[in-house]
C-alpha positions in Angstrom: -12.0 48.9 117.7 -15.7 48.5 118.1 -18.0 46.1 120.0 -19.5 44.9 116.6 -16.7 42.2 114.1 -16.2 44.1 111.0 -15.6 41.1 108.9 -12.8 38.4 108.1 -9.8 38.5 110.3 -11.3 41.0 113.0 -10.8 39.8 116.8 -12.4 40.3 120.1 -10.0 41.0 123.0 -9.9 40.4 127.0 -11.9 43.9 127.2 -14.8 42.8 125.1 -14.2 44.9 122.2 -13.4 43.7 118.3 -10.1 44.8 116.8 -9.1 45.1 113.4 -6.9 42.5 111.8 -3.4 44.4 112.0 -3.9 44.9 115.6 -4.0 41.4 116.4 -0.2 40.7 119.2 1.0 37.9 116.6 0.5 40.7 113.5 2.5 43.0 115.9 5.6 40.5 116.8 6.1 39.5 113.5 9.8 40.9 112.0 9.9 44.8 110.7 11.4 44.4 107.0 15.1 45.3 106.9 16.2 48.9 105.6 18.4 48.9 102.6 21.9 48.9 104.3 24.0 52.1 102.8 27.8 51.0 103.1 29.9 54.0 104.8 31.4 56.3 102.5 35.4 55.9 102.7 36.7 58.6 104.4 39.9 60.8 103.2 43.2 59.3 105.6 44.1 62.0 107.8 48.1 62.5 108.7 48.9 61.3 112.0 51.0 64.5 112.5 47.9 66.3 112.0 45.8 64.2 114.4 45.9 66.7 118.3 44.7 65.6 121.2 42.0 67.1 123.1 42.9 70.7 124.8 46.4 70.3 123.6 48.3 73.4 122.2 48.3 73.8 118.9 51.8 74.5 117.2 52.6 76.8 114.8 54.6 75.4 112.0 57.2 76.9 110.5 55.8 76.8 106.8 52.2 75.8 105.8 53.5 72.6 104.1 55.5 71.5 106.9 53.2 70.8 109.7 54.5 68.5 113.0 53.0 67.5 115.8 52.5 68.8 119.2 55.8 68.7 121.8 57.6 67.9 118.5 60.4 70.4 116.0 61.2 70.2 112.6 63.3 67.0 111.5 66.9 66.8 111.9 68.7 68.7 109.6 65.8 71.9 109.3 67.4 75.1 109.3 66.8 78.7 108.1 65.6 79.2 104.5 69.1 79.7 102.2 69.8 83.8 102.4 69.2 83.9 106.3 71.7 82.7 108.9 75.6 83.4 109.5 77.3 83.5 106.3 79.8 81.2 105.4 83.1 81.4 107.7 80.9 83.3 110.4 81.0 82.1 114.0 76.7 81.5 115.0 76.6 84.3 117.8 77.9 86.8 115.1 81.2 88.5 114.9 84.4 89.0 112.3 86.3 86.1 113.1 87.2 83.9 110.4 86.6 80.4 110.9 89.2 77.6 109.8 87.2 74.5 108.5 90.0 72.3 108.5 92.1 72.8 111.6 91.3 70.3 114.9 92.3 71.9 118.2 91.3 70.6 121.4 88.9 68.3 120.0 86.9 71.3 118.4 86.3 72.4 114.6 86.2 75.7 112.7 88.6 77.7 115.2 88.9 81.1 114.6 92.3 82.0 112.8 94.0 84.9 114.7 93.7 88.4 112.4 96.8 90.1 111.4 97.4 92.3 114.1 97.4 90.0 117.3 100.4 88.3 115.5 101.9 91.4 114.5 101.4 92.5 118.1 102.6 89.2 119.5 105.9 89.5 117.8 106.9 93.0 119.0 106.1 91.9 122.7 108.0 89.1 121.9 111.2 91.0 120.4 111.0 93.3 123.2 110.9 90.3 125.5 114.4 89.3 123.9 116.0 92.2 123.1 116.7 93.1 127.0 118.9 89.6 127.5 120.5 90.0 124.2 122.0 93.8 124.7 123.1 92.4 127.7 124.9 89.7 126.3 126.6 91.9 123.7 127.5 94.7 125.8 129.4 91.8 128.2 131.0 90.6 125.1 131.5 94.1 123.2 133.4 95.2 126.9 135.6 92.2 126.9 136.6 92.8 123.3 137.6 96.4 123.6 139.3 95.2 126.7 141.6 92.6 125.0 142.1 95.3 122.2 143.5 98.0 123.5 145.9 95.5 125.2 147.7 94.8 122.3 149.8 97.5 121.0 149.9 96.0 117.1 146.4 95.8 116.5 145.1 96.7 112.9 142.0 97.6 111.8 139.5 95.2 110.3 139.3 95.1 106.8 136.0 95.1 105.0 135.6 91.6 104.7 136.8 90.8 108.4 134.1 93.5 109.3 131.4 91.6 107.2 132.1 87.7 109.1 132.7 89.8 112.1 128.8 90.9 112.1 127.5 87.8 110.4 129.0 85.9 113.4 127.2 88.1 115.7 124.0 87.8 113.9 124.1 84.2 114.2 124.8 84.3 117.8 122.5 86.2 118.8 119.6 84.0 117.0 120.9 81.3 118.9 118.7 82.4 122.2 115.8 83.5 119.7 116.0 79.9 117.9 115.3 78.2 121.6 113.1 80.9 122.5 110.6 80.3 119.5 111.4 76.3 119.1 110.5 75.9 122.7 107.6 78.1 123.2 106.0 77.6 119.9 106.6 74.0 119.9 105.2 73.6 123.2 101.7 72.0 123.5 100.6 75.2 124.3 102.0 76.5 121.0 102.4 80.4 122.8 105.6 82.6 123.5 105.1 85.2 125.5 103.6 87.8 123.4 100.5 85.0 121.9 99.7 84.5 125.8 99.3 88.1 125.7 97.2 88.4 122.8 95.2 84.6 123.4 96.6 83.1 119.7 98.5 79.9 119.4 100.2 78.3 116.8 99.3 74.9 116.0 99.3 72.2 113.0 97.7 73.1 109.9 96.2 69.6 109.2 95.8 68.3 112.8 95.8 71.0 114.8 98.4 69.9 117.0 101.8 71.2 118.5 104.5 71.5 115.5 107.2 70.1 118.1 110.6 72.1 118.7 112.0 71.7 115.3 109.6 72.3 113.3 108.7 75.7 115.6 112.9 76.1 115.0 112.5 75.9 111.5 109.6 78.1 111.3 111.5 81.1 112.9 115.0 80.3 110.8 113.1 80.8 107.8 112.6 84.6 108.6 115.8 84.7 109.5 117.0 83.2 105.9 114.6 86.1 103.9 116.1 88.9 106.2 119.5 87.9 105.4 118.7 87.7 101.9 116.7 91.1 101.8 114.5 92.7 103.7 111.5 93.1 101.9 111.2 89.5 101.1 110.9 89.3 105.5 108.4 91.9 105.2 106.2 90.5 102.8 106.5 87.6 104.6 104.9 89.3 108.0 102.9 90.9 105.5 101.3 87.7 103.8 98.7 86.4 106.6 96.3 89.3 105.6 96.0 88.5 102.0 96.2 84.7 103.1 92.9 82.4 102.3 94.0 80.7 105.8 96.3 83.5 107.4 99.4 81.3 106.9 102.4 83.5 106.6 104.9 82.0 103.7 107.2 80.8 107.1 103.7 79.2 107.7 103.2 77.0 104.5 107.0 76.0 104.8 106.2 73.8 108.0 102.5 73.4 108.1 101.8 75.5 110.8 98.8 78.1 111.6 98.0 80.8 114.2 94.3 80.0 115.7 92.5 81.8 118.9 93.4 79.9 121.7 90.3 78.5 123.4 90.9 79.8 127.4 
């Protein structure tokens, strides 16, 4: 500014003094020209399971190519990495019960199939059980025999053959009371005699996991009573069988369908 015009275009203001040209209000209103416009660069999408929210936790994934989201697991379905974990046939908590995959009882799967000795065990409390009733039976019967013996005066002694149907009669006799014994209690819905209360085992359907019902639980006991007649080692290996067994089924198992499982208390 100065109090002297310049030249062309200069221009005195309210104070008295001259102003250059550019200085004039209109020069200054007029429109700044528009900066070259620089379109945003696209941006790489971000997962929206990788997206946190302020001063939320962050959580530690499992595996660096498996993040999730806060408050959220792993999808349905994650487990451990193949080598870690229960082996197949192995209850989760750990242990050395063997699990059935195919037997139903109460509603639940993979029950635990009784080991060899609580059966083994069962079945001695069990003989034990019925052994007391049954001497007592025969020592009745055996007193009233030698009673109506020695009162007749012509009685011969029994041939060998007499002696053979003689103890075959008593044999089947006295599986009568067993029969009932095992039809009834194993064919219960509980599925236990005395001595698989004791041990907790139960013997159930092998496909449905049901009770086998009273004939099929008499069945099951007259076929040990058929391989004893016939010889005694076949009724051993029979007894024998459940530890060898892919499903502990005794051969008097696979017969009726049947299989001994951990009762559930």
């Amino acid at each position: 500014m100065t109090d002297v015009s310049q030249g062309p275009g200069w221009w005195i203001a309210s104070d008295g003094k001259w102003y250059p040209p550019h200085l004039h209000p209109s020069v200054a209103e007029l429109p700044q020209p528009p900066q070259s416009f620089v379109p945003p660069q696209p941006q790489p999408a971000q997962p929206a399971w990788d997206l946190q929210p302020t001063g939320a936790p962050s959580w530690t994934s499992p595996s660096p190519r498996a993040p999730y989201p806060p408050g959220y697991g792993p999808p349905p379905g994650y487990g451990p990495p193949l080598g870690y974990g229960p082996p197949p046939g192995m209850p989760p908590t750990g242990g050395l019960s063997y699990q059935d995959p195919s037997v139903r009882v109460d509603g639940v799967l993979h029950v635990a199939l009784a080991p060899w000795w609580k059966r083994f065990l069962a079945l001695l409390i069990d003989s034990m059980a019925l052994s007391v009733p049954v001497f007592i039976f025969f020592a009745i019967l055996g007193a009233a025999t030698s009673d109506s013996t020695t009162s007749t005066t012509n009685s011969q002694p029994l041939t060998p053959g007499q002696a053979v149907v003689g103890f075959f009669v008593l044999f089947v006799l006295a599986s009568i009371p067993f029969s009932l014994y095992y039809g009834i209690m194993n064919g219960s819905k509980r599925g236990q005699t005395l001595g698989k209360m004791a041990l907790g085992i139960a013997v159930r359907d092998a496909r449905t996991g049901g009770p086998i019902g009273f004939w099929r639980a008499v069945g099951r006991y007259y076929i040990t009573i058929v391989l004893y007649v016939v010889l005694v080692i076949p009724y051993i290996i029979d007894n024998l069988s459940p530890l060898w067994d892919s499903r502990r089924q005794a051969w008097h198992d696979h017969v009726v369908h049947s299989v001994v499982v951990e009762r559930n208390p």
